[in-house]
TORVEXLO-940684 format. One record per residue (C-alpha): residue number from 1; x, y, z. Coordinates in Angstrom, 2 decimals. Layout:
N
DOFI     n         x         y         z
DOFI   NUM         X         Y         Z
...
end
This chain:
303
DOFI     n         x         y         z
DOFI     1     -5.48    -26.33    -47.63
DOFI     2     -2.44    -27.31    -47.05
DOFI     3     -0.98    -26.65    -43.31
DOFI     4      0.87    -23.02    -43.29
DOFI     5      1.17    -23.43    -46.71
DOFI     6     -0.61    -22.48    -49.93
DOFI     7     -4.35    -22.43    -50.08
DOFI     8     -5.82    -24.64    -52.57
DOFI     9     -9.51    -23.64    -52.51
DOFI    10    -10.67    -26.29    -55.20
DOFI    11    -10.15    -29.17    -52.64
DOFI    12    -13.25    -27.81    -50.67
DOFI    13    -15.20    -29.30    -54.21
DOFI    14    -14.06    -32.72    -52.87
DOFI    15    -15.98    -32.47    -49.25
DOFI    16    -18.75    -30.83    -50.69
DOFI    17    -19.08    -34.18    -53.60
DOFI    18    -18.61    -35.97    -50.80
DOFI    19    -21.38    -34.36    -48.46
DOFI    20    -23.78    -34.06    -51.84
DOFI    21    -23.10    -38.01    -52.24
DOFI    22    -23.53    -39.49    -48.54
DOFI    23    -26.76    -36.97    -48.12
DOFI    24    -28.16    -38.98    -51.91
DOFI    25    -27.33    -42.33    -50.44
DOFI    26    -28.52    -41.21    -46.40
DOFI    27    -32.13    -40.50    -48.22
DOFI    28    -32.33    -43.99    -50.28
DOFI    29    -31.56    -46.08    -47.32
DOFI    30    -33.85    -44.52    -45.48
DOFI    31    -36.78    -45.18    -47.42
DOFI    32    -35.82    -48.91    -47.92
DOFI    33    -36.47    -49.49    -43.58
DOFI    34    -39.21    -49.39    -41.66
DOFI    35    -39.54    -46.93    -38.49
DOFI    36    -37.43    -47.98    -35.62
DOFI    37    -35.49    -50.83    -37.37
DOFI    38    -32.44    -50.36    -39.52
DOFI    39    -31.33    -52.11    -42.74
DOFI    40    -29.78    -55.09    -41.13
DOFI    41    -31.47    -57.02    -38.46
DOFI    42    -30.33    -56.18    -35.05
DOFI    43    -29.05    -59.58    -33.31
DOFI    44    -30.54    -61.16    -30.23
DOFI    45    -29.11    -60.12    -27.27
DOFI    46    -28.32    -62.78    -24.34
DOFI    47    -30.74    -64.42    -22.32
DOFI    48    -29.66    -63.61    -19.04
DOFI    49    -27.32    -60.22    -18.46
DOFI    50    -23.97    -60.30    -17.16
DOFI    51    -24.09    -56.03    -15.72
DOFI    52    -24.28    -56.40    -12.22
DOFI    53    -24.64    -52.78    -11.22
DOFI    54    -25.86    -48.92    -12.27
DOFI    55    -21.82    -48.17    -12.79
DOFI    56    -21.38    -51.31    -15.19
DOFI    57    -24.19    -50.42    -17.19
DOFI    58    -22.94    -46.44    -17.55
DOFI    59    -19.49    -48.41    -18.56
DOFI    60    -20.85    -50.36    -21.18
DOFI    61    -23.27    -47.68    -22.98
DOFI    62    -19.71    -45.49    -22.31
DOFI    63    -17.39    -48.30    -23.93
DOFI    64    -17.52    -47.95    -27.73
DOFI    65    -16.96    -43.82    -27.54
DOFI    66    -14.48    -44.58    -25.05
DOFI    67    -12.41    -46.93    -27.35
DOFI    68    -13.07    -44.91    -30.49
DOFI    69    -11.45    -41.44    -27.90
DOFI    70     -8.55    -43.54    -26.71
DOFI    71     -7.63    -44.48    -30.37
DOFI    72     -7.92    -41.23    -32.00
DOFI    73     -5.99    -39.82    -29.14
DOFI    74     -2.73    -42.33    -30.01
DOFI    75     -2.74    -41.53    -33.32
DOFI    76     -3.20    -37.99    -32.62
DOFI    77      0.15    -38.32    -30.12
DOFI    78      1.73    -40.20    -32.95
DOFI    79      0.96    -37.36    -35.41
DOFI    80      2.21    -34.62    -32.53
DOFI    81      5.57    -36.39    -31.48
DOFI    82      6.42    -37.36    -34.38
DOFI    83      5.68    -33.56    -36.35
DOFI    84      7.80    -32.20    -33.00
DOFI    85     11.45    -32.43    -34.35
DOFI    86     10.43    -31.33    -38.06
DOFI    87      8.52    -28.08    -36.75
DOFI    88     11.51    -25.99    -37.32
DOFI    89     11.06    -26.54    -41.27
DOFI    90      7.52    -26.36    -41.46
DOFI    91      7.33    -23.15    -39.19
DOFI    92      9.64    -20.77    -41.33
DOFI    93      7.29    -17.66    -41.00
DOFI    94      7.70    -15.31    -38.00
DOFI    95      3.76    -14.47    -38.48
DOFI    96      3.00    -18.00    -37.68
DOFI    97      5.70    -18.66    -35.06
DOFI    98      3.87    -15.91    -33.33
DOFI    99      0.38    -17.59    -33.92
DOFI   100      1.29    -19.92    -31.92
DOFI   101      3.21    -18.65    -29.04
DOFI   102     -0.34    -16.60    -28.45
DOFI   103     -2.72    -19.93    -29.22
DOFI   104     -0.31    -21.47    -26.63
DOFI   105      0.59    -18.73    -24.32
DOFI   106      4.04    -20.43    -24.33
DOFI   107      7.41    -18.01    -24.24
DOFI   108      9.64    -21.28    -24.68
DOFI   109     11.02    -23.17    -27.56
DOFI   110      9.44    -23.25    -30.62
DOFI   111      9.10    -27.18    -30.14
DOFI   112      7.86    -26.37    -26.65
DOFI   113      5.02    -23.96    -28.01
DOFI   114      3.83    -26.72    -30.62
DOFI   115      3.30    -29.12    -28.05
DOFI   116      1.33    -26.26    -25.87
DOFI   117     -0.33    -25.31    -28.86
DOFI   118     -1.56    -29.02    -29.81
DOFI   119     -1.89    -29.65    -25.80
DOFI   120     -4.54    -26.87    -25.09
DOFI   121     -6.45    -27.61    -28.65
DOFI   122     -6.51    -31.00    -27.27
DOFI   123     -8.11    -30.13    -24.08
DOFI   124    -10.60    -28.30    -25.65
DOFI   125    -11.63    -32.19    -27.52
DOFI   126    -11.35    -33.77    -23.99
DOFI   127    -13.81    -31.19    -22.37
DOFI   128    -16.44    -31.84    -25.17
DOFI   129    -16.31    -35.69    -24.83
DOFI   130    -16.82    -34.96    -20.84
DOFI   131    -19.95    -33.03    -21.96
DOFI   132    -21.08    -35.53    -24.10
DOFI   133    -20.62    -38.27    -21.30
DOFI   134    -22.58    -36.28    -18.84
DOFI   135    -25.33    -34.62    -21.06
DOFI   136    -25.98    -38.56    -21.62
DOFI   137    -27.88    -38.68    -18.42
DOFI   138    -30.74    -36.23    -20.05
DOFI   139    -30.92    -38.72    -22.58
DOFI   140    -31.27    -41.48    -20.74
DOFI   141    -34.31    -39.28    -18.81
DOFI   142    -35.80    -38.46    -21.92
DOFI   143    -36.04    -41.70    -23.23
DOFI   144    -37.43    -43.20    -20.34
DOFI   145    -34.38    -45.29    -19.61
DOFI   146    -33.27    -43.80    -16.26
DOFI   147    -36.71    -44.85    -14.85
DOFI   148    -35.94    -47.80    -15.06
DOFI   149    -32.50    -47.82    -13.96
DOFI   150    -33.78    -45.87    -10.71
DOFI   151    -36.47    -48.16    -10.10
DOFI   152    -34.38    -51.10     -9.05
DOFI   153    -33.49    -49.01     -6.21
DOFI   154    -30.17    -47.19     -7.05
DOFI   155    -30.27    -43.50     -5.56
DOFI   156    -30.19    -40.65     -8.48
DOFI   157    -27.30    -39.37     -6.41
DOFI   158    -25.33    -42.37     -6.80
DOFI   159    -26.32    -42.45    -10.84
DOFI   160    -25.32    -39.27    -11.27
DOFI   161    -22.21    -39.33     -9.83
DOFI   162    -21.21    -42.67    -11.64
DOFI   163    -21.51    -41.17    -14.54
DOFI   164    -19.17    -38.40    -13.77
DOFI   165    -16.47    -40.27    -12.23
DOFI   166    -16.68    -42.29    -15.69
DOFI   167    -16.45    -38.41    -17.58
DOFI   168    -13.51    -37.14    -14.86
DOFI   169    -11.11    -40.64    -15.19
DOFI   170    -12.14    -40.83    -18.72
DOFI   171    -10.65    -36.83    -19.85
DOFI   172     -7.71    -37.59    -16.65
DOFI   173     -6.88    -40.82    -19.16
DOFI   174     -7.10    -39.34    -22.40
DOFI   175     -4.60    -36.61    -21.70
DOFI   176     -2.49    -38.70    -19.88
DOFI   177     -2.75    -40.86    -22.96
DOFI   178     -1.63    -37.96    -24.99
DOFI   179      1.51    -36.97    -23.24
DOFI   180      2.94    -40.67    -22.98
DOFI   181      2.07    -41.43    -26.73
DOFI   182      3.54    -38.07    -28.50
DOFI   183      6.33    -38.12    -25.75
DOFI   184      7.49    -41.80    -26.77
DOFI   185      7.25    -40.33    -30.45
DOFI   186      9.36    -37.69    -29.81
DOFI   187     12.18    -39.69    -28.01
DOFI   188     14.29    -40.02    -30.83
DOFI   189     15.18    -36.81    -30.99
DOFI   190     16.16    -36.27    -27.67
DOFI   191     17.04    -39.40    -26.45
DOFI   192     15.57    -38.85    -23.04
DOFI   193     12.01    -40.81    -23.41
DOFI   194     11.16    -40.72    -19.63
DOFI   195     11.93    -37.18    -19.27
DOFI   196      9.89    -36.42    -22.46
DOFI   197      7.40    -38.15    -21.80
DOFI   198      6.99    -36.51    -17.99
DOFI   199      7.20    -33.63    -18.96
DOFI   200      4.14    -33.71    -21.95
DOFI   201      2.35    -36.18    -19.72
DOFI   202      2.42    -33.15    -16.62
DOFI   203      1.70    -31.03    -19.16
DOFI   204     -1.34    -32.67    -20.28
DOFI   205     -2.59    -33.25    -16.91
DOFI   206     -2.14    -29.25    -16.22
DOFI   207     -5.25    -29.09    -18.30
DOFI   208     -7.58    -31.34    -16.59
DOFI   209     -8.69    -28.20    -14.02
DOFI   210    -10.21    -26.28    -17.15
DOFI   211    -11.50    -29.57    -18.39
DOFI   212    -13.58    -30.45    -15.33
DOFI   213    -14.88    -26.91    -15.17
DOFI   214    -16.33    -27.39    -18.58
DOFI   215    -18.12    -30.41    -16.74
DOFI   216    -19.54    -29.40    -14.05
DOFI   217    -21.20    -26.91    -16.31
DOFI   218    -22.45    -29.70    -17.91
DOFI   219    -23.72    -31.05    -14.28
DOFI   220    -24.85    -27.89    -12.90
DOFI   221    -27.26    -27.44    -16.11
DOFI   222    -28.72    -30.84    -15.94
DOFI   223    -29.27    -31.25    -12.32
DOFI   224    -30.84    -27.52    -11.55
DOFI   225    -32.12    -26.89    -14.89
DOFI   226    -32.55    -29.84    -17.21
DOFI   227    -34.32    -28.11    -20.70
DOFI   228    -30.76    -26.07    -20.71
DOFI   229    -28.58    -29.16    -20.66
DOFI   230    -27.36    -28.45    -24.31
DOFI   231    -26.54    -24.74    -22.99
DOFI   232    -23.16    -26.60    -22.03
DOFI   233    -22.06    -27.16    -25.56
DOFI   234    -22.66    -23.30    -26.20
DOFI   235    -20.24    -22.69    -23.42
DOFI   236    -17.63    -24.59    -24.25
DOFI   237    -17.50    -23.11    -27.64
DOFI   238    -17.40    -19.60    -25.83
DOFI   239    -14.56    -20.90    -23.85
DOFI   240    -12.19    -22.15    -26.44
DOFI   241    -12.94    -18.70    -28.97
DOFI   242    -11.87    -16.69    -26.11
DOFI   243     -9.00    -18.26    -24.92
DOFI   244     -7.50    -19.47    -28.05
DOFI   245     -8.47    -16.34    -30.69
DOFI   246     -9.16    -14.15    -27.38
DOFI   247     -5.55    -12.13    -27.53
DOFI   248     -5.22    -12.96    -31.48
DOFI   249     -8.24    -10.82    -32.03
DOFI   250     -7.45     -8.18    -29.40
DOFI   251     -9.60     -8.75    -27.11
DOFI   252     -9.40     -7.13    -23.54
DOFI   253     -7.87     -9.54    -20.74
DOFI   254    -11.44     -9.25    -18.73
DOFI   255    -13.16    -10.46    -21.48
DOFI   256    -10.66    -13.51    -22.66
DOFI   257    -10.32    -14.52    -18.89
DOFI   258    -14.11    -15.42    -18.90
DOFI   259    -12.19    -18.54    -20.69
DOFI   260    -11.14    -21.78    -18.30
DOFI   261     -9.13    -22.00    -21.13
DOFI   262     -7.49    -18.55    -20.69
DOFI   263     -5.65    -20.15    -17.54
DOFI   264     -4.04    -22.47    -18.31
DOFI   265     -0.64    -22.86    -17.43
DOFI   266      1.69    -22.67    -20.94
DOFI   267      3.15    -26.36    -20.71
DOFI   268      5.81    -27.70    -21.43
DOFI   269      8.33    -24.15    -21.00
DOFI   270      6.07    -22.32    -18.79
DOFI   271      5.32    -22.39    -15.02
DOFI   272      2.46    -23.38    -13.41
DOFI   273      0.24    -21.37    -11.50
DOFI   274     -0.91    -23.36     -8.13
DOFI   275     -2.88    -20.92     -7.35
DOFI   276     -5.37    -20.85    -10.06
DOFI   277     -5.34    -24.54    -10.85
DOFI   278     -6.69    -24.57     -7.62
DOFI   279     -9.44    -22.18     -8.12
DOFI   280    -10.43    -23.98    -11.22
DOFI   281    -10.39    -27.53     -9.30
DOFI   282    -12.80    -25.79     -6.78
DOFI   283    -15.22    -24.52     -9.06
DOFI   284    -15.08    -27.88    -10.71
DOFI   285    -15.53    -29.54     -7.24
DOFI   286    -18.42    -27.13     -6.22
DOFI   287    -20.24    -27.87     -9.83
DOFI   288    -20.09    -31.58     -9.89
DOFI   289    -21.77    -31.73     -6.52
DOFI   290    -24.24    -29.14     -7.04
DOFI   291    -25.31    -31.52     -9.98
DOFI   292    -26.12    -34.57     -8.66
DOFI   293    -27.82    -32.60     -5.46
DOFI   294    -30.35    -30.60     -7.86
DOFI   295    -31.46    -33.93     -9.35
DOFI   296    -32.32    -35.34     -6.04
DOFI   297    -35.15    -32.06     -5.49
DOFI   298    -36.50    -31.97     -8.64
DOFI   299    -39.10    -34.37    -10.49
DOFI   300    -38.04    -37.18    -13.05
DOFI   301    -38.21    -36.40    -16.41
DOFI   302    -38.73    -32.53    -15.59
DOFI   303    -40.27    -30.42    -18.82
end
């Protein structure tokens, strides 16, 4: 289990204890609560609310995933800068230099394809808490909740669209996040921290067209055809086997290009291709309003 090293198949025993254990315990508290209540009492909220509009309530049901994404995301550019100037050591096998020059469709460095490598897996993280952040909305109409937000008045067009712009700045931030973080990490070795840090930070950003695509997939599903909201999820998993494993497994160029993924440009070491981060931006454009524009012609909740 040990990164590009040996594999020590008795650790699995540990997660599996582990799973056996929490499953055991999940059960027992379960049967000590009643239906609909937890354990400990749930604390009385305030008497009067302090949200004064659609987009501060979609903030605040958004703010504890949003905290717990920005915090992984510094230690995980912690982890990446600071693993940069030792990846020469570590990476001693030719097989798994090239491993990762296809994962990260980089032709630079070898530090430049780990941070493309960890860059594009990265993105792949960012697109699914995007999903996760739209697909809320079909929650929210499930449960009843969006009723009520849309009967104080506030147009499902303008609902919908908050809660995107809260998905689009909050993947924009996380990458951006990302490249400053493992770029400030990595100074020390170079000795150049702004230039480090631009260049990760662009190269982070580079991503954000495949990211968006991802959803407006999300929006397309849910505001034309709302039972297939979940279909998004399937995607994206589609999207980062073929472009990561897509030439690693031989697969033929038309078939791996079905990936957003596929596209993007290998950063930091590579060029970038304006041409097709435009394309992607405009399917991403074209899906995010097609979204919000279904749910405005079809009935609310819709079976």
């Amino acid at each position: 289990m040990a990164p590009y090293g040996a594999n020590r198949f008795w650790l699995l025993a540990v997660g599996l204890a582990a799973y056996a254990a929490l499953l055991v315990l999940a059960f027992a508290l379960q049967g000590r609560r009643d239906l609909g209540a937890g354990i400990l009492p749930s604390r009385v909220g305030p008497a009067r609310g302090h949200l004064s509009s659609s987009l501060a309530l979609t903030l605040r049901l958004a703010r504890a995933t949003l905290v717990g994404w920005f915090a992984a995301f510094v230690v995980l550019g912690a982890v990446v800068g600071s693993l940069a100037g030792n990846v020469q050591s570590f990476l001693d096998s030719p097989e798994t230099t090239d491993l990762l020059r296809k994962m990260g469709g980089c032709e630079g460095s070898l530090i430049d394809t780990f941070f493309a490598t960890e860059i594009h897996v990265a993105a792949v993280a960012v697109a699914a808490l995007g999903i996760s952040l739209v697909t809320r909305m079909r929650a929210e109409e499930t449960g009843g909740r969006a009723e009520t937000v849309l009967a104080t008045g506030v147009p499902r067009w303008r609902w919908a669209v908050e809660h995107i712009v809260v998905a689009v700045v909050a993947t924009a931030g996380l990458m951006l996040c990302l490249g400053v973080v493992a770029g400030a990490m990595d100074a020390g070795r170079t000795g150049d921290a702004a230039s480090l840090i631009g260049r990760l930070t662009g190269a982070g950003l580079s991503t954000l067209p495949a990211v968006w695509v991802c959803i407006g997939v999300a929006t397309v599903l849910f505001g034309l055809v709302p039972r297939f909201t979940g279909v998004a999820w399937a995607v994206l998993v589609a999207f980062f086997a073929l472009g990561e494993f897509g030439e690693l497994l031989g697969l033929p160029s038309v078939v791996s290009g079905l990936s957003r993924f596929a596209h993007l440009p290998a950063l930091p070491g590579g060029q970038v291709a304006v041409g097709t981060a435009l394309v992607l931006v405009g399917v991403a454009v074209a899906s995010l309003v097609a979204g919000p524009a279904g749910l405005t012609r079809r009935d609310l909740p819709a079976d």
